[in-house]
KOLDREN-646696 format. One record per atom (N, C-alpha, C, O): y, z, x. Coordinates in pm, whole numbers, plus 50000, padded with zeros to 5 digits. Atoms other than C-alpha are relative to their C-alpha. Example, Ala and Ser with C-alpha at 12.3 -4.5 7.8 and 13.67 -1.06 7.14 Angstrom:
2
498815000050089
495505078051230
501205000050090
501185006650194
498814999449918
498945071451367
501095007349923
502205009049974
end
This chain:
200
500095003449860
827513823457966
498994988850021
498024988249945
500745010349951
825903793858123
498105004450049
497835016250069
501215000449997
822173791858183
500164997450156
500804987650195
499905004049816
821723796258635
498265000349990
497495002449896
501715001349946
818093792358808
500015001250140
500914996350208
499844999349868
817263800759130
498365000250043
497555005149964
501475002449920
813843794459348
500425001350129
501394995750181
500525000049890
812533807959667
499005008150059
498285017450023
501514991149926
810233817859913
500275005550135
500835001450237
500054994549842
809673843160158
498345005350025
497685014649978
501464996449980
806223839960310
499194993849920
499224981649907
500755004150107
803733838460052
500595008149843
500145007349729
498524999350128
806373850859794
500304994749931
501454992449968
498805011350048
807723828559570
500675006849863
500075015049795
499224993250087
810313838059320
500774989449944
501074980650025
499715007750114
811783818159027
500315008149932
499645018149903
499954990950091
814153830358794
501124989649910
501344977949942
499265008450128
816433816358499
500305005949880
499565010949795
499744991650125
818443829158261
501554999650007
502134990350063
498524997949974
822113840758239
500264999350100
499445001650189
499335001749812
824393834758552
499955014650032
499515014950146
500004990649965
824633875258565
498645005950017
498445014850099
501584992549986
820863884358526
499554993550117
499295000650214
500075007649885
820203857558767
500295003150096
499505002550190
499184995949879
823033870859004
499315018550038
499195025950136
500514983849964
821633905858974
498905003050066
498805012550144
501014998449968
818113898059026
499764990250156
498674985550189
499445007449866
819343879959372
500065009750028
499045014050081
499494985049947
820893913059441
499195007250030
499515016050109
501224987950015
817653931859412
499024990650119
498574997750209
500595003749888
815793906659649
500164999550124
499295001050210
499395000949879
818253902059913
499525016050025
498765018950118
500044985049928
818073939659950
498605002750085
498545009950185
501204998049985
814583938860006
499484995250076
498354999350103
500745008949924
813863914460227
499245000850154
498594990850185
500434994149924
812713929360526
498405002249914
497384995349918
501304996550074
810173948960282
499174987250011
498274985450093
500735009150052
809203914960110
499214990250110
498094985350093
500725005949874
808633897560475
498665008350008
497585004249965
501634993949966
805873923860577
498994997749855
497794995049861
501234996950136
804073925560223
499694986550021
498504986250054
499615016650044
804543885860199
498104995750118
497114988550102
501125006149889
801943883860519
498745009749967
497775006850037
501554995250063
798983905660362
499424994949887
498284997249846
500405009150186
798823884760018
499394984750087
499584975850170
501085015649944
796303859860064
499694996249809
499305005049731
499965001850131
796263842259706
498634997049999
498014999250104
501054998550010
793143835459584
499254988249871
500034986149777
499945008450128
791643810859321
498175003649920
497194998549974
501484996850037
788253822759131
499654988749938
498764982249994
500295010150067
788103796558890
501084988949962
501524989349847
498915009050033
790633768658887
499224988449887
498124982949899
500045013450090
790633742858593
501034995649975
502114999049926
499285019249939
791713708158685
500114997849803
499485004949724
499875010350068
792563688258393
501474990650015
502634993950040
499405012550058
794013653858322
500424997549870
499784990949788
499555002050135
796133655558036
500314984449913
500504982649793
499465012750072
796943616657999
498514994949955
497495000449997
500675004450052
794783594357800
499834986650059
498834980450023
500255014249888
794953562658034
500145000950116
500835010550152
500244991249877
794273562858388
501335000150108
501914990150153
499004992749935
796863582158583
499765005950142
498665010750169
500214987649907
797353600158902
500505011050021
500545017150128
499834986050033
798743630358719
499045005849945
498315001649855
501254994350048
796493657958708
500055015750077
500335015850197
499274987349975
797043697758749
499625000450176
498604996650234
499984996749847
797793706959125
500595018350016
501495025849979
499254983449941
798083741659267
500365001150151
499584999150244
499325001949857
800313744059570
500185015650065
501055023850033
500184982849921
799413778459799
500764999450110
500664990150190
498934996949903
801983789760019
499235004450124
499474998850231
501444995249875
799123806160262
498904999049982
498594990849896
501115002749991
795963808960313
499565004249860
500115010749772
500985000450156
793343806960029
498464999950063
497934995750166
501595005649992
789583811959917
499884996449888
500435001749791
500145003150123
788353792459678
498265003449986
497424998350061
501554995150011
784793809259555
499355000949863
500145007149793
499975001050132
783233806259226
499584992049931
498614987049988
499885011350013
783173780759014
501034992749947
502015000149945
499025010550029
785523749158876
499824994349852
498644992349823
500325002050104
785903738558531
501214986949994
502394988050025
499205010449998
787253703858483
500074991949863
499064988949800
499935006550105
788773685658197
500474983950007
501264978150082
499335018049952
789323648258173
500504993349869
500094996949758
499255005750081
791333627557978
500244983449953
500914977749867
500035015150001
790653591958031
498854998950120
498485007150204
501285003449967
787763571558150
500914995950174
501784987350191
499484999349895
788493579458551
498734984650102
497944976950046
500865013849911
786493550658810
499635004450130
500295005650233
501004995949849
784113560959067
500744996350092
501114984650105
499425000949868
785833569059393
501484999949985
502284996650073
498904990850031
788733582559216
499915012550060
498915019450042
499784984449948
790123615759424
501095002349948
502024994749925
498814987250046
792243645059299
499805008150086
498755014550100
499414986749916
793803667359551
500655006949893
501705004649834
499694988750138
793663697259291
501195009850065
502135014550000
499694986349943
794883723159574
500574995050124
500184984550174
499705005249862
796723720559891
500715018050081
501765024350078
499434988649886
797243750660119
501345002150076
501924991450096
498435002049864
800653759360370
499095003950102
499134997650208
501024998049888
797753776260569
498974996850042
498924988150129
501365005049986
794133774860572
499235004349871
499535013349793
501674997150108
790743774560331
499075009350072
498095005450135
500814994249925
789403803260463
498495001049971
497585003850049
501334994250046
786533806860245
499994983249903
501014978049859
499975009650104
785233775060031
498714999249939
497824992449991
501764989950061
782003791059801
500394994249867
500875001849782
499815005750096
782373763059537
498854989049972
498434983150071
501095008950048
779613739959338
500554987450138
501674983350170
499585017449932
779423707559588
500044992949878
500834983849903
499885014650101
779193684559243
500175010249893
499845022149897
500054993650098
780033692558915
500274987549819
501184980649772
500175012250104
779193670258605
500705005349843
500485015749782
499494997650128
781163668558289
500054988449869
500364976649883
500175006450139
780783654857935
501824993449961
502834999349922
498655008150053
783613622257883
499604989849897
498664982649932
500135017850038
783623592157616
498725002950029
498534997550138
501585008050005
779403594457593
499365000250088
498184996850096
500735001249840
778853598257939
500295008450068
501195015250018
500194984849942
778473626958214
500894987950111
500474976450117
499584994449924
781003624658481
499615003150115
499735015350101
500744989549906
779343636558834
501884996950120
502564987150151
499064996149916
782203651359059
499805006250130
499485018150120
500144990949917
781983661159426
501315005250000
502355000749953
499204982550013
783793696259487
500284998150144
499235000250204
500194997149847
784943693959875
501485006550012
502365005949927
498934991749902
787523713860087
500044990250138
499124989250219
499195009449923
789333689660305
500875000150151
502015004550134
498564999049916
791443688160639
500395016149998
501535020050021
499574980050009
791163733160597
500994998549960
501865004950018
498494993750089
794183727960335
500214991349902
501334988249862
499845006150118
792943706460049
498555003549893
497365003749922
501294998050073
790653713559787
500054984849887
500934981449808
500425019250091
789143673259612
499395000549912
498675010549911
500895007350067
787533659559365
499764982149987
500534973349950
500085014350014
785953626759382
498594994649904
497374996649911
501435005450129
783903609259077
499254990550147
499564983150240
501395006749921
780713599259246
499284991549924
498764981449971
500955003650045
778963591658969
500754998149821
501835002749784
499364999750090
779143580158601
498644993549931
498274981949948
501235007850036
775763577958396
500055003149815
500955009249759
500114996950194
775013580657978
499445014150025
498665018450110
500134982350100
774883617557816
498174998650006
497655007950066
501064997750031
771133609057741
499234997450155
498024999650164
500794997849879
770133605258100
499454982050050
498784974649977
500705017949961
769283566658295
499145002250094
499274993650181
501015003449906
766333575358515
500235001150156
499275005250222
499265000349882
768603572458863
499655006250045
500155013849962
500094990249958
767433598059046
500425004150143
500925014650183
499324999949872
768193591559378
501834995149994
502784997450069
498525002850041
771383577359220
500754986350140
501674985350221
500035010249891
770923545759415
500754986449916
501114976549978
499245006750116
772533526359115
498344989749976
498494977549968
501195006350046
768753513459039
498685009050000
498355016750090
500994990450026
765553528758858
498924996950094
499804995450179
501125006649867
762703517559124
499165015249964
499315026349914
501074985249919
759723537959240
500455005950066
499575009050147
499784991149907
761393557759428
500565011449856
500285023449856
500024991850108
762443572959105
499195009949933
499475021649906
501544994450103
758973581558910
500265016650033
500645026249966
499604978749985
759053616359153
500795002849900
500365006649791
499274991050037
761723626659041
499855001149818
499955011949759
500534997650123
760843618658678
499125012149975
499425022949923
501394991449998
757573635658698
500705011450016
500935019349925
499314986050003
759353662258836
500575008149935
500525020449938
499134994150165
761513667358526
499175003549892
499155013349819
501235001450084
758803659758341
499565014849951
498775021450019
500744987450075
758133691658104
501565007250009
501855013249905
498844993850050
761643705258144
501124997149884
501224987649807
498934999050099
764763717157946
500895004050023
500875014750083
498174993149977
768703722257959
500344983149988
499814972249965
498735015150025
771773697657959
499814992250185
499534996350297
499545011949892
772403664758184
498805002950065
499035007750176
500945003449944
768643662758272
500154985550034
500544978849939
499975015849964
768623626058448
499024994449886
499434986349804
501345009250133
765173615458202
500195002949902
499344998449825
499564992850133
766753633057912
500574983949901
501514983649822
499535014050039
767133594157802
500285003849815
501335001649755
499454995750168
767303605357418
500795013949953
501045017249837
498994991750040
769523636857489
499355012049920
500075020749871
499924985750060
767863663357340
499595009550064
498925017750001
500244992249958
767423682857584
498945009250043
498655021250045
501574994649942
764243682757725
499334983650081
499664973150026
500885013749960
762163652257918
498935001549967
498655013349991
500824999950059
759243647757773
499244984949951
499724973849972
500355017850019
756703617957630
501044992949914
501214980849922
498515009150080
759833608757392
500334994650070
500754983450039
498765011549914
761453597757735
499004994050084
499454983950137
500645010349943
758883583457900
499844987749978
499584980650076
500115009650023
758733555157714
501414991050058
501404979750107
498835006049944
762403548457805
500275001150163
501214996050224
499934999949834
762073554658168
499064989150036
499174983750146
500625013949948
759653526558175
500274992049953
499644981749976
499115013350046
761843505157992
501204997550106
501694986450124
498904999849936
764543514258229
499814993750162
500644989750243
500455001149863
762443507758533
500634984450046
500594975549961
499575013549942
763933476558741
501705000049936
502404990949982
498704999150004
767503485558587
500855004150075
500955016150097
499194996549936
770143482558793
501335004049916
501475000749798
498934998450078
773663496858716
501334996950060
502354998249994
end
């Protein structure tokens, strides 16, 4: 027998099926019956997204890149894990998510920085128009950290604070972390006052 497919939606429902023309035809049979039921249930399902991860599977720059399409309302709460695939260009957006209803809830990182090609990535996280969830590269600095702090695309005095401030800490994608190992310290001082008056 031939290979049938069938798609639809009732509500926040959706149903997809494929296979033999008779399994297909049967499992029609079993929905139609139901449909009353499936209306009321259809309007208490509120889908939900805890952790969505985005990625960009192509290797040159594209504007394919995973989308999740919600039939009703949504919360997105949690956090976001993003993969990239090619060197993307500040003030690039991805509409990851798009609602039929509303964003009721949106309890997600505002930015979120990721390791591409040598360099960190900075991503704002926003909820859109109550029925899009974005990402837009903001930012795009070296793995070992350039001093930026205000992220004004230049190291100036207005920087030093925030140096100082780092100054004695440890973890990943510290801004003064200029040699990457994961700590600021007098190792990077010397390069934060090399860096000083660099624009980017």
């Amino acid at each position: 027998m031939a290979n049938a497919r069938i798609e639809f939606k009732i509500g926040n429902i959706e149903f997809v099926g494929e296979g033999e023309q008779d399994w297909v035809t049967e499992q029609l049979d079993k929905v139609l019956t139901r449909i009353p039921e499936l209306a009321i249930e259809s309007k208490k399902i509120t889908p939900k997204a805890a952790t969505p991860q985005v990625s960009s599977p192509k290797t040159t720059q594209t504007t394919e890149h995973d989308f999740l399409n919600i039939a009703g309302d949504a919360e997105f709460n949690g956090d976001i894990n993003i993969l990239l695939g090619y060197s993307a260009l500040i003030g690039d957006q991805f509409v990851i998510a798009e609602t039929g209803g509303e964003i009721t809830e949106c309890n997600l990182p505002t930015s979120k920085t990721i390791e591409f090609g040598g360099e960190n990535y900075v991503f704002a996280v926003q909820c859109q128009n109550n029925n899009q969830l974005v990402l837009e590269l903001t930012a795009i600095t070296p793995l070992g950290g350039n001093g930026d702090y205000d992220m004004d695309g230049s190291v100036t005095v207005s920087d030093l604070g925030g140096f100082l401030g780092e100054f004695g800490s440890t973890g990943v994608g510290l801004i003064g972390d200029f040699n990457g190992d994961g700590a600021v310290n007098v190792n990077d001082l010397g390069s934060f006052l090399s860096a000083f008056g660099t624009t980017y």
